[in-house]
N, C-alpha and C positions, 0 to 999 in steps of 0.2 A: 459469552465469548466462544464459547463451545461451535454456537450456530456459526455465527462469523466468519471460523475460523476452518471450519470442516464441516461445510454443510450439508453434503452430500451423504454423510457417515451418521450428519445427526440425525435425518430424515430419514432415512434408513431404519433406525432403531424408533425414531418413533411411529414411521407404519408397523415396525413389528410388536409394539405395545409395549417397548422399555420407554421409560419416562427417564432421559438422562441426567434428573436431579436425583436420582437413586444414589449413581455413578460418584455423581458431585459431591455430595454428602459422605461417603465411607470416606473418600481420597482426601477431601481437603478437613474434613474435619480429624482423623489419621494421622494426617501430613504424609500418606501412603507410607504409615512404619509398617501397619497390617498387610499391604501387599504384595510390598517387595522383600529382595531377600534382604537379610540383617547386616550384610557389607553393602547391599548398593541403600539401604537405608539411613546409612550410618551417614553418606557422603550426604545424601540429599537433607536433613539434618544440619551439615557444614555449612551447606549454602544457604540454608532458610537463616543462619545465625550470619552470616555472613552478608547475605544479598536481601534478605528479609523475605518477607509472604509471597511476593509474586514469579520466585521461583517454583513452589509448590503448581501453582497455574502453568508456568512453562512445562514441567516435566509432565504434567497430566496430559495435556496437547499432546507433548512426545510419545507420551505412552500408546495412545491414542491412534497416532500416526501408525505407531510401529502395529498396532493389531489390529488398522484399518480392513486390510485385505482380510480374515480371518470375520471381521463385525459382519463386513456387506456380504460375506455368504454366511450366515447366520439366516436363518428363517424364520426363529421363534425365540420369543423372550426367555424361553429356557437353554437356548442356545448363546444367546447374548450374556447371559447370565453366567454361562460357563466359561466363554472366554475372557471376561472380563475378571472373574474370580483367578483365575486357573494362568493366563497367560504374565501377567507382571511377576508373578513369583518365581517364573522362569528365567527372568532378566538376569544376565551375568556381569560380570563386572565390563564385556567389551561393550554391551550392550549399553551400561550405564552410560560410558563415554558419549553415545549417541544421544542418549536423555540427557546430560548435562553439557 
């Protein structure tokens, strides 16, 4: 879905030698409780009880979107690596509103 849907971002990290089932694996298997903060966790949580699994899929897309600009300048898997750690835990509650 990933490819599909942002293809240009996925190609990107995989000339930089991130394998984006890394990515896939922490967040869906997670349900991204580990990444985000523990209020915009809470909400996404609401929805997957609510709307079921494939909200977990929408919001990673979102995620995704929102740290496009930040991936494609990215030059190394250690760099991929950090924003992908490092950036969702930054997400605020305006920010969720955009993810959800």
């Amino acid at each position: 879905m990933f490819k599909e849907k942002i293809p240009d971002l996925c190609s990107h990290l995989e000339d930089a030698g991130f394998d984006p089932s890394l990515l896939a694996f922490q967040w869906l298997v997670c349900f991204l409780s580990y990444n985000l903060p523990e209020a915009v966790s809470y909400r996404v949580w609401d929805l997957f009880f609510l709307k079921g699994p494939k909200i977990i899929f929408r919001i990673s897309l979102a995620l995704l979107h929102m740290m496009k600009k930040d991936l494609m300048r990215s030059k190394d898997f250690g760099d991929i690596f950090e924003t992908l750690e490092s950036y969702p835990r930054k997400v605020t509650d305006q920010d969720a509103n955009t993810l959800i």
